[in-house]
LUMBA-457971 format. One line per 3 residues: their letters; for each residue x, y, z of C-alpha. Coordinates in Angstrom, 1 decimal. Layout:
a> X:Y:Z | ... $
***
This chain:
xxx> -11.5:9.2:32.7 | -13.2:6.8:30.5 | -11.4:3.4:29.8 $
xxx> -10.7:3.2:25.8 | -13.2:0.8:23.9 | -10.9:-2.4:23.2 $
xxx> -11.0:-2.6:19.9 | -12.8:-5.9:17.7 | -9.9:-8.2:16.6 $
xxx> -11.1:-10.3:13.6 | -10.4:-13.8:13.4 | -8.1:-15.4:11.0 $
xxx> -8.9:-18.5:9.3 | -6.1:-18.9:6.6 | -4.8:-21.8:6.1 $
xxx> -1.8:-22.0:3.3 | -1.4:-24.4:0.6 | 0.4:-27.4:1.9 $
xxx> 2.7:-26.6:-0.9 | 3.6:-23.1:0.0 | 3.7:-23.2:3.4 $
xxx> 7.0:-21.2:4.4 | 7.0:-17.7:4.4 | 9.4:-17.1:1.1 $
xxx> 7.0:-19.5:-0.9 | 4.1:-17.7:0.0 | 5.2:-14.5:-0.9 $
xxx> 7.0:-15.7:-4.3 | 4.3:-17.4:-5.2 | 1.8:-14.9:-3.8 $
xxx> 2.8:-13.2:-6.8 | 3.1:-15.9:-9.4 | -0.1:-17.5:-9.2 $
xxx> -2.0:-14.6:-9.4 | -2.5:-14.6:-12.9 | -5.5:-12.0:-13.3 $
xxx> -5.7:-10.5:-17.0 | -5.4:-6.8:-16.9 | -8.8:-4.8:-17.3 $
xxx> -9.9:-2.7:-19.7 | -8.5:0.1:-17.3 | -10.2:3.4:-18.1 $
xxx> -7.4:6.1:-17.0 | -7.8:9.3:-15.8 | -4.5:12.2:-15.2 $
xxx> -5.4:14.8:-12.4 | -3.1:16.9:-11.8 | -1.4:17.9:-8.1 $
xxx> -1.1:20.9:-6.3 | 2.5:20.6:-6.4 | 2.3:21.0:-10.4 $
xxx> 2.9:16.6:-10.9 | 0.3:14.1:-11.7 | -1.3:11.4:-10.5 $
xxx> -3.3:8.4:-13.3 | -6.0:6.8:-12.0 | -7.2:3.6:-13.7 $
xxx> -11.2:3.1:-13.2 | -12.2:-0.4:-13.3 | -15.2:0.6:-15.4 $
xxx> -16.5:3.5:-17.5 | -16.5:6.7:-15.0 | -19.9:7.3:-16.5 $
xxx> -20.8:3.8:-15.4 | -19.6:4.3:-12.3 | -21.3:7.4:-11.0 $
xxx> -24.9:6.4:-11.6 | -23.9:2.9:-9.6 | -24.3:2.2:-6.1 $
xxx> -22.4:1.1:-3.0 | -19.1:1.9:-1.8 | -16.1:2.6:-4.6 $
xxx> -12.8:1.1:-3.8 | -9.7:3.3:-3.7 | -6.5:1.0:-4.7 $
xxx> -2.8:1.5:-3.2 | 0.0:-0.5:-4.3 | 2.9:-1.4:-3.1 $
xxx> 6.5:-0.6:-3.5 | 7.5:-0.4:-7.5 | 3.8:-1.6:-7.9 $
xxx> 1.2:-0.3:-10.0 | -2.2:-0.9:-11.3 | -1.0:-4.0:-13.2 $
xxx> 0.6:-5.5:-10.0 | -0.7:-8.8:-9.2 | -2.6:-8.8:-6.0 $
xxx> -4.2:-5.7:-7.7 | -5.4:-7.3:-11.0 | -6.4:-10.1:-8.0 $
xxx> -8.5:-7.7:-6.4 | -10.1:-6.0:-9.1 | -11.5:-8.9:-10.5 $
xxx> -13.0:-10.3:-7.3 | -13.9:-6.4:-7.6 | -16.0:-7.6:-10.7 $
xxx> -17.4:-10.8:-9.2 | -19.2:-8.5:-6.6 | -20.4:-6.2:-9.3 $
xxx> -18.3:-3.7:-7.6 | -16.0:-0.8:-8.5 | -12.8:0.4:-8.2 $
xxx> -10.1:3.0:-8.7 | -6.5:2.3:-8.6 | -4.1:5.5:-7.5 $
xxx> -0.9:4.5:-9.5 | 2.1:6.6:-7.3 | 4.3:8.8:-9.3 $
xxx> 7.0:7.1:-11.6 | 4.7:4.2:-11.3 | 2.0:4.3:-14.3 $
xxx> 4.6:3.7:-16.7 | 5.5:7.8:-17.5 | 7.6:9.4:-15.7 $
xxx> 6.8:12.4:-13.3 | 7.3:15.9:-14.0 | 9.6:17.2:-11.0 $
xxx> 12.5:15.7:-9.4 | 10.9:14.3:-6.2 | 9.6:10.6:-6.2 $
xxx> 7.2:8.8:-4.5 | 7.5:7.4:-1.3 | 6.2:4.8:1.4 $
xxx> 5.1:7.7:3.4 | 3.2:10.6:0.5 | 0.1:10.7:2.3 $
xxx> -0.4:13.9:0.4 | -0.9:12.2:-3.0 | -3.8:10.4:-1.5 $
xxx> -5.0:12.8:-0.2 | -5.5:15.0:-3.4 | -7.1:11.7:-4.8 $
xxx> -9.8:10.8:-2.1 | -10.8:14.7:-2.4 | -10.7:14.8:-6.3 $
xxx> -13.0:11.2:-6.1 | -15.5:12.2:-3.6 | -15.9:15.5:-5.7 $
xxx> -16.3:13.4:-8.8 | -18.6:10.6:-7.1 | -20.0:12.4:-4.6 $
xxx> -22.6:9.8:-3.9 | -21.0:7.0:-3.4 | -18.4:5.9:-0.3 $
xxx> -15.2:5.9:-0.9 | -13.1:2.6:0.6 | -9.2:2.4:0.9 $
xxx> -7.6:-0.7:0.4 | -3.5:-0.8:0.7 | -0.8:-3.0:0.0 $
xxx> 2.3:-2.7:2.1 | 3.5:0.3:1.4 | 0.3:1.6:0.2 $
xxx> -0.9:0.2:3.0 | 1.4:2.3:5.3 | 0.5:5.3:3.4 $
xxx> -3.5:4.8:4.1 | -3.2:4.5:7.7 | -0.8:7.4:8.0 $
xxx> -3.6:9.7:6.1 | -6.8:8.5:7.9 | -4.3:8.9:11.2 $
xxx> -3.3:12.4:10.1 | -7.0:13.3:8.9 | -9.0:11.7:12.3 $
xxx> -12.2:12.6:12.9 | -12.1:14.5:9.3 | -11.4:11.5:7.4 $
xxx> -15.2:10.3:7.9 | -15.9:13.4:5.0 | -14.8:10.9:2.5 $
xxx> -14.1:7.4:3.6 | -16.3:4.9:5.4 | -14.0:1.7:5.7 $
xxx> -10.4:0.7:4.9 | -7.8:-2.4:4.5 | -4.0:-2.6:4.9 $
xxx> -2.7:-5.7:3.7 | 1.3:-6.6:5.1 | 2.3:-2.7:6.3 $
xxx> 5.6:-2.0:7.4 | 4.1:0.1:10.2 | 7.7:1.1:11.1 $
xxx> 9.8:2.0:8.0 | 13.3:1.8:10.2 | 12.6:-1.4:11.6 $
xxx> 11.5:-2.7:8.1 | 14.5:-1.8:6.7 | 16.4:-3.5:8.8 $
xxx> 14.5:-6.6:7.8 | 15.1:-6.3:4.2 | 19.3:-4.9:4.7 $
xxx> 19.7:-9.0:6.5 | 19.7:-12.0:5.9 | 17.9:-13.4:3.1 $
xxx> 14.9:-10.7:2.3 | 18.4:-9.1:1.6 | 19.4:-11.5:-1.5 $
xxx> 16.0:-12.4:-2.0 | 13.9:-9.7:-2.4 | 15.9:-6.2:-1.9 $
xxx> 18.3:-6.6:-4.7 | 14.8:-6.9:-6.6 | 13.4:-3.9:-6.2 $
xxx> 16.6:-1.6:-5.6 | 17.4:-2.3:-9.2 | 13.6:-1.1:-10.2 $
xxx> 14.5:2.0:-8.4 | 17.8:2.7:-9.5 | 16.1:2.9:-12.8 $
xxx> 13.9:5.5:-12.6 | 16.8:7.7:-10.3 | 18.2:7.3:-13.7 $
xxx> 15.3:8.4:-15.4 | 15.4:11.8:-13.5 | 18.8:12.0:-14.7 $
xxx> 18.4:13.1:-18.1 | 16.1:15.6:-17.0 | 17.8:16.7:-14.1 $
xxx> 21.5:16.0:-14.3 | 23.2:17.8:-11.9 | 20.4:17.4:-9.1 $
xxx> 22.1:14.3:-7.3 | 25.2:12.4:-6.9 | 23.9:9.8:-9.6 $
xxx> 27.4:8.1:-9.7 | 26.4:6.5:-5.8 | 24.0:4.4:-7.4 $
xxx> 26.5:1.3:-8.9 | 27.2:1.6:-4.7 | 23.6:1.2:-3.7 $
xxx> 23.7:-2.1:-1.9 | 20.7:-1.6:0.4 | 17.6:0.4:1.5 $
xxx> 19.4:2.1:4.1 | 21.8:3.7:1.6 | 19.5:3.9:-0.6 $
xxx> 17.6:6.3:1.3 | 20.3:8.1:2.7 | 21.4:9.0:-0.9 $
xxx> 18.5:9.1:-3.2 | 15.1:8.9:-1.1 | 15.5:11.4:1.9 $
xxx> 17.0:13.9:-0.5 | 14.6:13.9:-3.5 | 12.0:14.3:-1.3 $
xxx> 13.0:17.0:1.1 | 13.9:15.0:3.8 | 17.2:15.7:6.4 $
xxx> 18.5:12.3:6.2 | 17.2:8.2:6.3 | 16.4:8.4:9.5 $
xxx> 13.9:11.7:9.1 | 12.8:10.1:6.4 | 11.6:6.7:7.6 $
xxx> 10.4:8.5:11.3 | 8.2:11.3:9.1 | 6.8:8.4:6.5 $
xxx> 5.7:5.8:9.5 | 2.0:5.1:10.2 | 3.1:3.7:13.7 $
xxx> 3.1:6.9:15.1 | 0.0:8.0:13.8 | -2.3:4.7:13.9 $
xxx> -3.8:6.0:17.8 | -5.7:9.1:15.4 | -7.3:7.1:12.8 $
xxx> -11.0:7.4:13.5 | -12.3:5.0:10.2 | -12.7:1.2:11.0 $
xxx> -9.6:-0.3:9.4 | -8.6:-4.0:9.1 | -5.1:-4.6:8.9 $
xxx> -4.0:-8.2:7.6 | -0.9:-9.4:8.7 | 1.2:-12.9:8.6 $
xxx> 3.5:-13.6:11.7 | 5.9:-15.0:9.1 | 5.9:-12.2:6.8 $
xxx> 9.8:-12.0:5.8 | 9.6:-8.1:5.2 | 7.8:-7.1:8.7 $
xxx> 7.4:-9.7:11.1 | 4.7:-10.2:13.3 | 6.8:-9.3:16.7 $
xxx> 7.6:-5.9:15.0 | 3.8:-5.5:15.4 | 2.3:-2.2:17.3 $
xxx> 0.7:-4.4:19.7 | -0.1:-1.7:22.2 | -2.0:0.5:19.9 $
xxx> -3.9:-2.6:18.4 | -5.1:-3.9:22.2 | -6.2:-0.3:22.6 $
xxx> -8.1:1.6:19.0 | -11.9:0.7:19.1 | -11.5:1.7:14.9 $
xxx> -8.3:-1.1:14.0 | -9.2:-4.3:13.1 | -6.2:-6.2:13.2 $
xxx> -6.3:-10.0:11.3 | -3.3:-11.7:12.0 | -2.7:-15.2:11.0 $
xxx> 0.5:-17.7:12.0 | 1.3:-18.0:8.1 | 0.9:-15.8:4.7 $
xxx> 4.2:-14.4:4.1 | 4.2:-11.0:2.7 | 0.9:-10.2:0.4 $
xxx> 1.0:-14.4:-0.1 | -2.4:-16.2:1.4 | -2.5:-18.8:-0.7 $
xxx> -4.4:-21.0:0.9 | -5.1:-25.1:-1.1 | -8.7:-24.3:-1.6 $
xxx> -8.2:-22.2:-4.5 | -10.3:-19.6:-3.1 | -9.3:-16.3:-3.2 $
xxx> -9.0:-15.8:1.0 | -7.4:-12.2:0.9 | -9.2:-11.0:-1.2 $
xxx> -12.9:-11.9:0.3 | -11.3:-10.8:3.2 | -10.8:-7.4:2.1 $
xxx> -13.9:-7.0:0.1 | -16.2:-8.3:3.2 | -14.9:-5.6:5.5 $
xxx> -15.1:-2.9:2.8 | -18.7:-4.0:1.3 | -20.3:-5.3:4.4 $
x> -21.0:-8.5:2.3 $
***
């Protein structure tokens, strides 16, 4: 039996700020000080098989777009993200330094109208990019596509290039996964303690509570909408509103089903997944350490510091994303 190919760990050279150098104050501030106008989005609706819709936001004319060259840049955001998310707009303009292109997949709920049917999106809908990397290599078939996530939408990219292996290569050459919480239970956990719990969750349960409400006046007698004023945490949260909306048995189906962990030893496209040991939402000891000693195709970049989707380094240059862009342009 051939011994697996040990796979080619690249080296981190962040260095934070020395004014944000704990993990909460590179992930607050990751955000705040990323102060990119928002583009002249061009935006596209496709529709699903499922009978929803996805909108894509182009960076540039689609006409534009086709007759360029080089690899186009497929754009996941994170959790209540969108195309106007910070380390997006981040992104897409060092996108436009480059002379590059992109694509950002806004999730459903999340492009500012809401979705057609009762089900949501969620950290694990690998089939929504799917129907999007088909729909862009149909559209540019001559140029590479190139997927680069943010936490959850990094999860979701390494679950479809490890459901897809060797079949993935059809339509994507290279990908990036910034800050994934490769294990949806154990990143729960994280964010249902301590202070992510004050800090952060309470955050972004609220922006979710608000579009469960949303599907109430369309669907009023679909779910037990008066749980919500209890929705504390992501575990409940799930357990009441995710799993259910989306077909799943319960929280714990949920978050096993919608984990890239347990797919990351099929994905068959060289990925680099950035990671901060200190990131508050998914630590670095939570890490699949096993399956990144042992994938010749994961590139795994972890640094002592960054926080979660932070890397702020004093320099004022943009580390993450020249980071990213390197791996996914060659450049």
């Amino acid at each position: 039996m051939n011994a697996v190919p040990m796979m080619k760990r690249v080296q981190s050279d962040f260095n934070p700020a020395w004014w944000v150098r704990g993990a909460h104050l590179q992930t607050i501030f990751g955000a705040l000080c990323r102060t990119q106008p928002v583009p002249a989005y061009t935006r596209e609706r496709i529709e699903t098989p499922d009978g929803d819709f996805l909108d894509l936001d182009y960076s540039a004319k689609p006409a534009v777009m086709e007759t360029a060259s080089g690899p186009l840049i497929v754009m996941l955001h994170g959790l209540e993200g969108s195309s106007r998310s910070p380390y997006i707009l981040s992104l897409i303009e060092a996108v436009h330094q480059r002379g590059r292109h992109a694509v950002v997949m806004n999730m459903r709920m999340c492009s500012g109208v809401p979705n057609r049917l009762l089900l949501t999106y969620h950290s694990g809908k690998s089939e929504d990019l799917d129907s999007v990397v088909r729909y862009l290599k149909e559209k540019f078939p001559s140029r590479p596509l190139a997927l680069a996530g943010f936490s959850i939408g990094g999860n979701i990219i390494l679950k479809w290039l490890g459901e897809k292996g060797e079949e993935a290569k059809k339509w994507v050459r290279t990908a990036a996964a910034v800050s994934v919480p490769y294990d949806l239970m154990l990143a729960v956990k994280q964010l249902d303690r301590g202070v992510p719990r004050y800090l952060y969750s309470p955050l972004l349960i609220r922006s979710l509570k608000k579009k469960v409400l949303e599907k109430k006046k369309r669907f009023p007698d679909a779910l037990p909408y008066e749980r919500l004023k209890n929705c504390r945490t992501f575990r409940v949260f799930d357990r009441e509103f995710t799993a259910p909306l989306n077909g799943f048995r319960d929280e714990t189906d949920y978050w096993t089903r919608s984990s890239c962990r347990h797919v990351l030893s099929g994905v068959r496209v060289p990925a680099l997944l950035i990671h901060a040991q200190d990131d508050p939402f998914y630590p670095g000891d939570l890490l699949p350490g096993g399956i990144f000693e042992t994938s010749s195709h994961l590139r795994p970049c972890i640094s002592r510091y960054g926080g979660h989707l932070g890397f702020l380094t004093g320099t004022g240059s943009p580390w993450l994303e020249n980071r990213i862009l390197d791996f996914l342009t060659g450049s």
